[in-house]
Residue frames relative to the residue before (quaternion, step in Angstrom):
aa qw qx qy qz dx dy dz
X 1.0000 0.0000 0.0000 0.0000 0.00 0.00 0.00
X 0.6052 0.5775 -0.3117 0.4506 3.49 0.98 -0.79
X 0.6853 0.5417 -0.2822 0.3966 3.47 0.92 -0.99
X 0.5567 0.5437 -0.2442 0.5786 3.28 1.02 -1.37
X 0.8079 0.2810 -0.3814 0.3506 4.12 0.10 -0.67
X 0.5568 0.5331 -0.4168 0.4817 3.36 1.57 -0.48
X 0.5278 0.4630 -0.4616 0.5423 4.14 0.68 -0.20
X 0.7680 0.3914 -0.2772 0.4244 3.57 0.06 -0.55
X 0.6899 0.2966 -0.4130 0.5152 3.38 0.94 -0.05
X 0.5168 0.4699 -0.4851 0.5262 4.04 1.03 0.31
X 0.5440 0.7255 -0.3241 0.2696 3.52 0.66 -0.38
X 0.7243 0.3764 0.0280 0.5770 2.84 1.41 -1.94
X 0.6391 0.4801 -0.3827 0.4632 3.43 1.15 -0.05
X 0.6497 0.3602 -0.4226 0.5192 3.48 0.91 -0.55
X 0.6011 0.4771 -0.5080 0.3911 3.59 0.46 -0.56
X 0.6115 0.4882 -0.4363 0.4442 4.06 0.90 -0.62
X 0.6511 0.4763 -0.4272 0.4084 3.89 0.78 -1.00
X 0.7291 0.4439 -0.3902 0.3452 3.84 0.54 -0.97
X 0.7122 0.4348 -0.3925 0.3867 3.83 1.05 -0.12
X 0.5696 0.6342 -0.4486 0.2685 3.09 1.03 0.53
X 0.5191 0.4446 -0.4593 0.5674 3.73 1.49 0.00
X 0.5791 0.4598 -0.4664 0.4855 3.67 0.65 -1.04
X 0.5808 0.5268 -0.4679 0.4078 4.00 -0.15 -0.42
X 0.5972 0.7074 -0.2737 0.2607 3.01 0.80 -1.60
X 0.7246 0.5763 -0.0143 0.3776 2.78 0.80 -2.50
X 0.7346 0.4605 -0.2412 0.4359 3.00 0.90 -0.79
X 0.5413 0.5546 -0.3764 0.5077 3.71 1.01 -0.73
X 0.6942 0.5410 -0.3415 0.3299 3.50 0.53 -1.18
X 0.6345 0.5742 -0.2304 0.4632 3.17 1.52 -1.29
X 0.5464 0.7228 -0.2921 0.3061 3.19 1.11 -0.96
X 0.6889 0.5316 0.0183 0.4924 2.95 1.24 -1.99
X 0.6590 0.5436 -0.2011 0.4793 3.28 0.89 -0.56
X 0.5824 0.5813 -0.1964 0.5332 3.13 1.43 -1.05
X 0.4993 0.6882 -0.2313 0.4729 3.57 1.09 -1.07
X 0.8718 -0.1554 -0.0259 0.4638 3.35 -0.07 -1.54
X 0.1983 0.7017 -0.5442 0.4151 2.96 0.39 1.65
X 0.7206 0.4430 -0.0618 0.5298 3.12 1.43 -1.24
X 0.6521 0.5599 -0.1460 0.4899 2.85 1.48 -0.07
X 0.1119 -0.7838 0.5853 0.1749 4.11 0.16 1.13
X 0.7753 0.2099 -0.4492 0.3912 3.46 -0.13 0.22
X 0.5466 0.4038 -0.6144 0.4009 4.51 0.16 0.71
X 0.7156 -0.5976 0.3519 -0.0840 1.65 -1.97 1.22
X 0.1097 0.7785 -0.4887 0.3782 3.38 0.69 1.58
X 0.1683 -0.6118 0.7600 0.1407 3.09 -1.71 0.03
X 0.3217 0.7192 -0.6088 0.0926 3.70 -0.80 1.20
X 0.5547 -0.4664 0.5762 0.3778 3.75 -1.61 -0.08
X 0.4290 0.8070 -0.3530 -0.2001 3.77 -0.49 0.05
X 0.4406 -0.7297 0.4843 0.1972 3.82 0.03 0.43
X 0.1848 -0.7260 0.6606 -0.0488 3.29 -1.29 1.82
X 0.0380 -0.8544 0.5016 -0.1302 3.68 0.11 0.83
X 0.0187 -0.7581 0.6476 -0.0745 3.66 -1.03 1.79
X 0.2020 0.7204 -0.6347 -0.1935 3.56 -1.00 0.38
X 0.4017 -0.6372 0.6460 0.1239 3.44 -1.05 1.51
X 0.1055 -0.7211 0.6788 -0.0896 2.86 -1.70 1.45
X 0.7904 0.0215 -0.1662 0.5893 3.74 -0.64 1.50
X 0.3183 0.7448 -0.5183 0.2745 3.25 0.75 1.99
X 0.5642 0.6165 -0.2193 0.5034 3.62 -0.90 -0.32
X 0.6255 -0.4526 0.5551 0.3095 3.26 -1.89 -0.28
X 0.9239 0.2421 -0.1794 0.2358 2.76 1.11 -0.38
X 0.5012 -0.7202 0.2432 0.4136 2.99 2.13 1.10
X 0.5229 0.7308 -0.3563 0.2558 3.28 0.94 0.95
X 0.4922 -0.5359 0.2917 0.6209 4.12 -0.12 -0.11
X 0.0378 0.6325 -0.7634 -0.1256 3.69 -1.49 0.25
X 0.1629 -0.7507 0.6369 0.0654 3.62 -1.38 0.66
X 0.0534 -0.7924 0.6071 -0.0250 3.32 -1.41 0.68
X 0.1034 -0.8791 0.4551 -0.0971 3.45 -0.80 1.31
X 0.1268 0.8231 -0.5513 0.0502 3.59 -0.11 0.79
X 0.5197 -0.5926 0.6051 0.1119 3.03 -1.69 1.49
X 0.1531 0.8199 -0.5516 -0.0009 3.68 -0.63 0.57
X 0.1249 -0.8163 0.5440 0.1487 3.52 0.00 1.39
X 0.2810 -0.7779 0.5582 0.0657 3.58 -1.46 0.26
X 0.2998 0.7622 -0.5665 0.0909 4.00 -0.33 0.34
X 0.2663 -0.7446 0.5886 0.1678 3.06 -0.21 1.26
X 0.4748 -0.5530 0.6721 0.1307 3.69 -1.95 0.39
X 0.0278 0.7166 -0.6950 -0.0515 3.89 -0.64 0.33
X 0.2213 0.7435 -0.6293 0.0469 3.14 -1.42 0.71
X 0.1428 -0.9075 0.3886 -0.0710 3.11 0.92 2.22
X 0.4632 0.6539 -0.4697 0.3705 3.63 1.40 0.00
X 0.7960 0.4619 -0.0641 0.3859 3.11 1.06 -1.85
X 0.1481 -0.8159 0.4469 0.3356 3.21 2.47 -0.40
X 0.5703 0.3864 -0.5961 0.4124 3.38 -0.86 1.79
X 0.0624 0.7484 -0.6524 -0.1019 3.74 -1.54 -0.43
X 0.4303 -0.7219 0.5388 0.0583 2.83 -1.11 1.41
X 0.4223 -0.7221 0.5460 -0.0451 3.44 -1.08 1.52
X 0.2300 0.7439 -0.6268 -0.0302 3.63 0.02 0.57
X 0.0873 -0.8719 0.4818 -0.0103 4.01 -1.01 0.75
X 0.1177 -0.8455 0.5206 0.0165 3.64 0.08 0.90
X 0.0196 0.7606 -0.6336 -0.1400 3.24 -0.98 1.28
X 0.2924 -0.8187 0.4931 0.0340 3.28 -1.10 0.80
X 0.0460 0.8730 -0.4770 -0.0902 3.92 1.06 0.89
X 0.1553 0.7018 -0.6499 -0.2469 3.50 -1.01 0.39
X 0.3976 -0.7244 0.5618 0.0403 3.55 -1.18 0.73
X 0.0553 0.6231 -0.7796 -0.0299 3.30 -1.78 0.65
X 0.0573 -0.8458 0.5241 -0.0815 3.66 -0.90 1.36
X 0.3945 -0.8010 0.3728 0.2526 3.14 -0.74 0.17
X 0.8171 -0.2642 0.3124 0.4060 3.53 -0.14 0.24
X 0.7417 -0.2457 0.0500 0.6220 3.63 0.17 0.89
X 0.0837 0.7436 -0.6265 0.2183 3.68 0.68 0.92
X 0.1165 -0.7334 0.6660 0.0704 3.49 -1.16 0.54
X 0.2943 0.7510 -0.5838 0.0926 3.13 -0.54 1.32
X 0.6870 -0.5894 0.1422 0.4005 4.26 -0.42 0.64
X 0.7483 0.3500 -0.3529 0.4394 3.07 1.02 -0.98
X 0.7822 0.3732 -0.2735 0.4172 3.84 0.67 -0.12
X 0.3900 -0.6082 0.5362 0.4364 4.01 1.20 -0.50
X 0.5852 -0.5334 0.4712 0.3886 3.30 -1.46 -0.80
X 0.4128 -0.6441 0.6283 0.1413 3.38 -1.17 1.90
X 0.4864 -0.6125 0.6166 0.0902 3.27 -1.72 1.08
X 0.5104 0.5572 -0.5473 0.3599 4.01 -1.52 -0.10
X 0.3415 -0.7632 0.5037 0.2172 3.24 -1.37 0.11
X 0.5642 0.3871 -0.3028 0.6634 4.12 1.56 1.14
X 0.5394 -0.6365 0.4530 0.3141 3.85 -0.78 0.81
X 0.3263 -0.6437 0.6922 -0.0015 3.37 -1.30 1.21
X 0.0963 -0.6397 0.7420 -0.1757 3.04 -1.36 1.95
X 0.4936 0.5822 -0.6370 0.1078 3.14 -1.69 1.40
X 0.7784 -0.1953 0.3756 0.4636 3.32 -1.14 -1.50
X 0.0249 -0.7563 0.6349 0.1558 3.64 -0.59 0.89
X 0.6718 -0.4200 0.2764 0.5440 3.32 -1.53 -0.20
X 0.5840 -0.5515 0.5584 0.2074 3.24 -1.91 0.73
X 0.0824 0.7469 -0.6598 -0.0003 3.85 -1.16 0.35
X 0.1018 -0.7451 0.6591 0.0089 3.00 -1.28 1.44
X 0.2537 -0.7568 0.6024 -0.0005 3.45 -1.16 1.38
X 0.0495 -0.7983 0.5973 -0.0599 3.70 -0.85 1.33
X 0.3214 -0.7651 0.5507 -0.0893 3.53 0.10 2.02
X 0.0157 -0.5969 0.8021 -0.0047 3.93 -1.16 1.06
X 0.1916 -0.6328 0.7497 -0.0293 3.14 -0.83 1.95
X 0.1499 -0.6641 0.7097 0.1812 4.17 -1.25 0.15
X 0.2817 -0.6755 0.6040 0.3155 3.48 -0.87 0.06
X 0.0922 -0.6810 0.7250 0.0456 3.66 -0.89 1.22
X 0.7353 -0.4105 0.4565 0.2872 2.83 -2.13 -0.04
X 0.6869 0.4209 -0.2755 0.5246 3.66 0.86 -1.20
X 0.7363 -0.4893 0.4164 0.2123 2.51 -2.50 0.94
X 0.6117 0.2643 -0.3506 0.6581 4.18 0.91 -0.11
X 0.3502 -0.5277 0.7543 -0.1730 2.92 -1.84 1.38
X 0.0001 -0.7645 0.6020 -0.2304 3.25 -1.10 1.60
X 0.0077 -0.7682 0.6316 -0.1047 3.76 -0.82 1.07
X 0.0297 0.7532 -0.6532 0.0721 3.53 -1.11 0.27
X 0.2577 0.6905 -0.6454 0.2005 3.80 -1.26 0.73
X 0.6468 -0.4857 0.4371 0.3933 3.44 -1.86 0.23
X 0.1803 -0.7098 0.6810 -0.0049 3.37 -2.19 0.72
X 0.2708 -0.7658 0.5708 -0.1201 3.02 -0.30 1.87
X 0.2013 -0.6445 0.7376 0.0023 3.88 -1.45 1.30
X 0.0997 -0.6773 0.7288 0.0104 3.30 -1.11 1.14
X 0.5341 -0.5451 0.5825 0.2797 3.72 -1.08 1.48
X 0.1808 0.6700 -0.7103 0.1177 4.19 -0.43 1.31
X 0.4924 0.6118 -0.5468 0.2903 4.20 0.54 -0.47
X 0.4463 -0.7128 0.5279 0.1187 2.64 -1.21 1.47
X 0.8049 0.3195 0.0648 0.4958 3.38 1.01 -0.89
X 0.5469 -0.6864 0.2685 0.3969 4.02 0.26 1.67
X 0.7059 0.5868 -0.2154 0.3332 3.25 1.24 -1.45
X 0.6457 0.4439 -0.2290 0.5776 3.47 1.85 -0.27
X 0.6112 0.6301 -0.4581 0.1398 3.31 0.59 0.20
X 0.2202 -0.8535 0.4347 0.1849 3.48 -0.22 0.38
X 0.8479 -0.0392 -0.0545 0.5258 3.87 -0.05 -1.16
X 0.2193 -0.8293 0.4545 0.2401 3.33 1.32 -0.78
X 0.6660 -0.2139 -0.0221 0.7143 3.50 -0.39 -0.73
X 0.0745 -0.8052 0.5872 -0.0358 3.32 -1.43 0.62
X 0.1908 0.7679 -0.5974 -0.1303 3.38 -1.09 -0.77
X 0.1575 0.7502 -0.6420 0.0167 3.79 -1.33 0.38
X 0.4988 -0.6339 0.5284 0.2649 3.65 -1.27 -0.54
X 0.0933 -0.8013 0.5905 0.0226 3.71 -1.02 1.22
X 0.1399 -0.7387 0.6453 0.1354 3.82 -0.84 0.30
X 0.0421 0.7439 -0.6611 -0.0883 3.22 -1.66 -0.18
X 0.5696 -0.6373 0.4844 -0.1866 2.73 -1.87 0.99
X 0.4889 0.7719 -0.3877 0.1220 3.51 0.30 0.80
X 0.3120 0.7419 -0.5710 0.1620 3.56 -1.21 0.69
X 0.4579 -0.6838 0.4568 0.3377 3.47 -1.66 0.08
X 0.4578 -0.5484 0.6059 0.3501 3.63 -1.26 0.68
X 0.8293 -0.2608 0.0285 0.4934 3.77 0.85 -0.83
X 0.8764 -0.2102 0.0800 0.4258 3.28 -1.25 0.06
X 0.7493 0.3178 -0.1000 0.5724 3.36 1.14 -1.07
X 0.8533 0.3218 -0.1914 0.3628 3.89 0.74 -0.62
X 0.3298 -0.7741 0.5258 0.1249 3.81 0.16 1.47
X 0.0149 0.5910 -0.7893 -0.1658 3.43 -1.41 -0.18
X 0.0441 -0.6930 0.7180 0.0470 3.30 -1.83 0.41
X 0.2241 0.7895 -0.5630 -0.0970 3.82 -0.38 0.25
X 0.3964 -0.5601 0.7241 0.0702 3.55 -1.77 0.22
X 0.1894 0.6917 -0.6854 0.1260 3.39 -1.23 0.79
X 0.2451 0.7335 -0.6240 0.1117 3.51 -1.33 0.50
X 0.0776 -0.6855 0.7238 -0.0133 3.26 -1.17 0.65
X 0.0605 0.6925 -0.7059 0.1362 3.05 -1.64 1.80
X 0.3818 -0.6707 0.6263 0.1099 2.62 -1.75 1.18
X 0.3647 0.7237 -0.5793 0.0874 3.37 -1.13 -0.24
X 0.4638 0.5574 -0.5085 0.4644 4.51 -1.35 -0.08
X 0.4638 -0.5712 0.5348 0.4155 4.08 0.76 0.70
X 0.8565 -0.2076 0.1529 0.4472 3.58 0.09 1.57
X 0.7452 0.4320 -0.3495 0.3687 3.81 0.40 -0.97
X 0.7078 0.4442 -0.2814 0.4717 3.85 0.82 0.06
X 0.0382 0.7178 -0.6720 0.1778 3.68 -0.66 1.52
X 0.6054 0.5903 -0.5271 0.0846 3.39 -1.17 0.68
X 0.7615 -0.4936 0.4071 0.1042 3.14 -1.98 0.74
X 0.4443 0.7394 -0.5052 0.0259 3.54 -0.40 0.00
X 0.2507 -0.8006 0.5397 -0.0705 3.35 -1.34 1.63
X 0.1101 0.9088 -0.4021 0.0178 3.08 -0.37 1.21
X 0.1732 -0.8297 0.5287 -0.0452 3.26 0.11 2.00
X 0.0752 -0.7390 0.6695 -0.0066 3.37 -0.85 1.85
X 0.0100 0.6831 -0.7246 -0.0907 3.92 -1.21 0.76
X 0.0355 0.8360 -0.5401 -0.0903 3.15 -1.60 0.95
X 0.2627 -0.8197 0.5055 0.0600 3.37 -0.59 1.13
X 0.2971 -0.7976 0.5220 -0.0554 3.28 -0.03 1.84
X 0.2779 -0.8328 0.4762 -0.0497 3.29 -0.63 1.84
X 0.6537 0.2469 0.1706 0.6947 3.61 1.37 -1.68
X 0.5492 -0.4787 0.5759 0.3708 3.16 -1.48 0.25
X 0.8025 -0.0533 -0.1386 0.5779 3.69 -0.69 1.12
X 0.4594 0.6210 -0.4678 0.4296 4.08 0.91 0.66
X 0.2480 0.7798 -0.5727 0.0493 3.68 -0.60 0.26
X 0.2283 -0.7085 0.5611 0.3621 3.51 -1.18 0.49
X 0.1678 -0.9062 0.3811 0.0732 4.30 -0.91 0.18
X 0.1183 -0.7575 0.6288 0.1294 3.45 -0.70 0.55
X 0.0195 -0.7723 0.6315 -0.0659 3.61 -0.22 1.58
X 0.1017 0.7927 -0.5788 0.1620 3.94 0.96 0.52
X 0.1023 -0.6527 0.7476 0.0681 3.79 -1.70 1.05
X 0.2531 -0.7639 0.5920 -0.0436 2.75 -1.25 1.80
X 0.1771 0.8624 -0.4741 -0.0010 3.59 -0.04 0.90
X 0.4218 -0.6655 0.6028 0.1261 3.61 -2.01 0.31
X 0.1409 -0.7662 0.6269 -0.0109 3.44 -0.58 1.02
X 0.0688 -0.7638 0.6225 0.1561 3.65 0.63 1.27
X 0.6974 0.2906 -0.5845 0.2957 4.15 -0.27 -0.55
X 0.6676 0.4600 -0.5167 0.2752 4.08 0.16 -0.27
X 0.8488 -0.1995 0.2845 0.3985 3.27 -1.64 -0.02
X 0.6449 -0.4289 0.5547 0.3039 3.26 -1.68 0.27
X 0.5643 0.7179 -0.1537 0.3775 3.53 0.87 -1.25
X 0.7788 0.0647 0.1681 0.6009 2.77 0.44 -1.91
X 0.5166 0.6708 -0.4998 0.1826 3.72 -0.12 1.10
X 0.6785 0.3064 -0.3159 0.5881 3.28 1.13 -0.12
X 0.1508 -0.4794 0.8638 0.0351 2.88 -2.39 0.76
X 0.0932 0.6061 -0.7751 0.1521 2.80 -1.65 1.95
X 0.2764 -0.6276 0.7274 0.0226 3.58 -1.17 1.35
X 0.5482 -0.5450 0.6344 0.0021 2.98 -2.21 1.34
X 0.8920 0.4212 -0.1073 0.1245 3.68 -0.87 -0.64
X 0.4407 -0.7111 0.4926 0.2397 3.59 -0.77 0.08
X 0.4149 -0.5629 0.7149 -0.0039 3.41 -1.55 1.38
X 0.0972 -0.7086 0.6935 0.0863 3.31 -1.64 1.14
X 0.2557 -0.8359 0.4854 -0.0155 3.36 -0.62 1.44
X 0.1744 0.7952 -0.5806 0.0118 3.84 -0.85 0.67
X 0.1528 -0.7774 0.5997 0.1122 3.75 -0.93 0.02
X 0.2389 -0.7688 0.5901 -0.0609 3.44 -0.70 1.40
X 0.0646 0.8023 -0.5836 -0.1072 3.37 -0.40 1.01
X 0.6684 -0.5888 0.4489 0.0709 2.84 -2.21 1.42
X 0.4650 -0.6372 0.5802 0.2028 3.28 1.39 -0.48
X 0.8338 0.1701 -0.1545 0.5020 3.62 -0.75 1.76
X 0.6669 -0.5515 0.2390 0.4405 3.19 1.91 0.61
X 0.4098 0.7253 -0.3658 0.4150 3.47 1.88 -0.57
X 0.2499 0.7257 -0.6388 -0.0533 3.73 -0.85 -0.52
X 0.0710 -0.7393 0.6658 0.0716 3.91 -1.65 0.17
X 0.3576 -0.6980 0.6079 -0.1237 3.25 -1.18 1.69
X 0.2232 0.7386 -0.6286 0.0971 3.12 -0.88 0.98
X 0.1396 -0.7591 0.6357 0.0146 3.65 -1.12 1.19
X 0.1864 0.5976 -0.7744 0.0922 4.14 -0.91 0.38
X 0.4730 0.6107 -0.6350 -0.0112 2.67 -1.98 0.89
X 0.5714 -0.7300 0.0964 0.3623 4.02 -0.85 0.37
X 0.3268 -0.7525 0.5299 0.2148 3.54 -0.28 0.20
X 0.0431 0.7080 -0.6927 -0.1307 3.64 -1.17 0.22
X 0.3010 -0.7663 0.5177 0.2329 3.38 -0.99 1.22
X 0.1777 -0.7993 0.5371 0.2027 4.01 -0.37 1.16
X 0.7713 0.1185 -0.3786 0.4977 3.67 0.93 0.29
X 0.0352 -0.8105 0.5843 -0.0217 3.50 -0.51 0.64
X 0.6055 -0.5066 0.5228 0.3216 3.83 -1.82 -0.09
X 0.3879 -0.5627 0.4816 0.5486 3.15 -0.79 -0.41
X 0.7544 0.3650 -0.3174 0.4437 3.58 -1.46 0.92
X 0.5138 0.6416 -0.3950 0.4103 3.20 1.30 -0.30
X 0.6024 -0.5767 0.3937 0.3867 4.11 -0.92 0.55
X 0.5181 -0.5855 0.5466 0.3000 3.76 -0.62 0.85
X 0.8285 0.2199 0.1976 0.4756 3.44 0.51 -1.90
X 0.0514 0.7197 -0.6917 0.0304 4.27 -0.42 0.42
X 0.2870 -0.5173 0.8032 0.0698 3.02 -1.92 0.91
X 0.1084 -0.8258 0.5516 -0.0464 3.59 -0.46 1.48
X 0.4464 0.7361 -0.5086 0.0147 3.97 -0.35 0.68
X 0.2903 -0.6996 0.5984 0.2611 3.61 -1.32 0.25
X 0.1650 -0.6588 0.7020 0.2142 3.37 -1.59 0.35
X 0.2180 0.8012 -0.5572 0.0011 3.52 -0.46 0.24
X 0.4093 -0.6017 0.6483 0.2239 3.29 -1.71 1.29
X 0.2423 -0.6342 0.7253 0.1143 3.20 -2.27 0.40
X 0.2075 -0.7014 0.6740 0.1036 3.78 -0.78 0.77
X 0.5410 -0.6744 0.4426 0.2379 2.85 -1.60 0.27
């Protein structure tokens, strides 16, 4: 009998020693998750917003769009604030009259892959006292489309804010908005980007990372794009301050343009640095 309780009590101890790195791991992830979700912590990371539209165009066909958005935040906790610089970088393959915000709808009759226009966003985050956290600054478009059918604001310029905090323990909100203008006058639009995350697991969450945009020069008809759906979100840390983030899930836009994708497979991969 003695044996048998002394195995059982080596049992439970090693099972107690091995959950302490796995604990570990997970907190880190946890955290990581956090200000990942977060546009105004203070991080440096690589991260990637990714759409593939399904039954776009004239010709109900797939059109995809990818954008590279680095991030390195700036701290300057004497002066209490931190500067946010963010770079989106879309490149794009579309289809024929595709309708998507930052470019309208490209012409030809075979799908056009390249560089759209670049936008760089520059966020004054303060550090307050309360639990929601708020930043706001100008967003410059720099004419990068490789290819007429991709251009979108070119030179440009407008203003974005954000918004961040939890309703509760478990359910985050994060949102983005901006509206630039730019094309000598011919380029107006809106984009809102209300993220909620409901945090299942340490670094586990379920999400709705939907872009809601306005195309003030088109029609009544045809100006808004609103997506449906939910995004499953996790972060895996690497260990050494390293972490990786990946989100995929489907969306259904219920208002849309014409040409705009019925349906989008939305995912990000994104790296964290230390």
């Amino acid at each position: 009998m003695n044996r048998v309780c002394r195995t059982i009590i080596l049992g439970v101890a090693a099972l107690s020693l091995a959950s302490v790195p796995l604990q570990a791991a997970a907190d880190a992830a946890a955290e990581m998750q956090k200000k990942l979700q977060n546009p105004l912590a203070n991080i440096a990371a690589v991260m990637t917003d990714n759409v593939i539209g399904f039954d776009t165009g004239t010709t109900d066909d797939t059109s995809f769009g990818f954008q590279i958005q680095p991030v390195y935040a700036i701290d300057f906790p004497d002066a209490g604030f931190t500067i946010i610089p963010r770079g989106i970088i879309p490149i794009m393959g579309l289809e024929p009259g595709t309708d998507v915000p930052i470019v309208g709808q490209p012409s030809g009759t075979s799908s056009t892959w390249g560089l759209g226009d670049t936008m760089v966003q520059l966020f004054f985050a303060p550090h307050t006292e309360g639990s929601w956290k708020w930043g706001i600054g100008p967003q410059v478009s720099i004419p990068t489309a490789t290819k007429e059918q991709l251009e979108g604001p070119q030179w440009g310029a407008g203003v974005a804010g954000v918004l961040v905090g939890n309703f509760t323990e478990k359910l985050a909100f994060a949102g983005i908005v901006g509206n630039q203008w730019g094309n000598s006058g011919k380029f107006n639009s809106l984009v809102f980007q209300p993220q909620f995350f409901y945090t299942l697991a340490p670094g586990k969450s379920l999400a709705y990372v939907g872009s809601i945009s306005a195309d003030w020069e088109a029609s009544s008809s045809n100006r808004w794009t609103v997506p449906i759906g939910l995004s499953w979100n996790q972060t895996i840390d690497l260990g050494g301050g390293y972490g990786f983030d990946y989100m995929i899930g489907p969306y259904y836009n219920a208002v849309r343009p014409d040409g705009a994708a019925k349906w989008t497979l939305r995912f990000g991969l994104n790296v964290l640095f230390p």
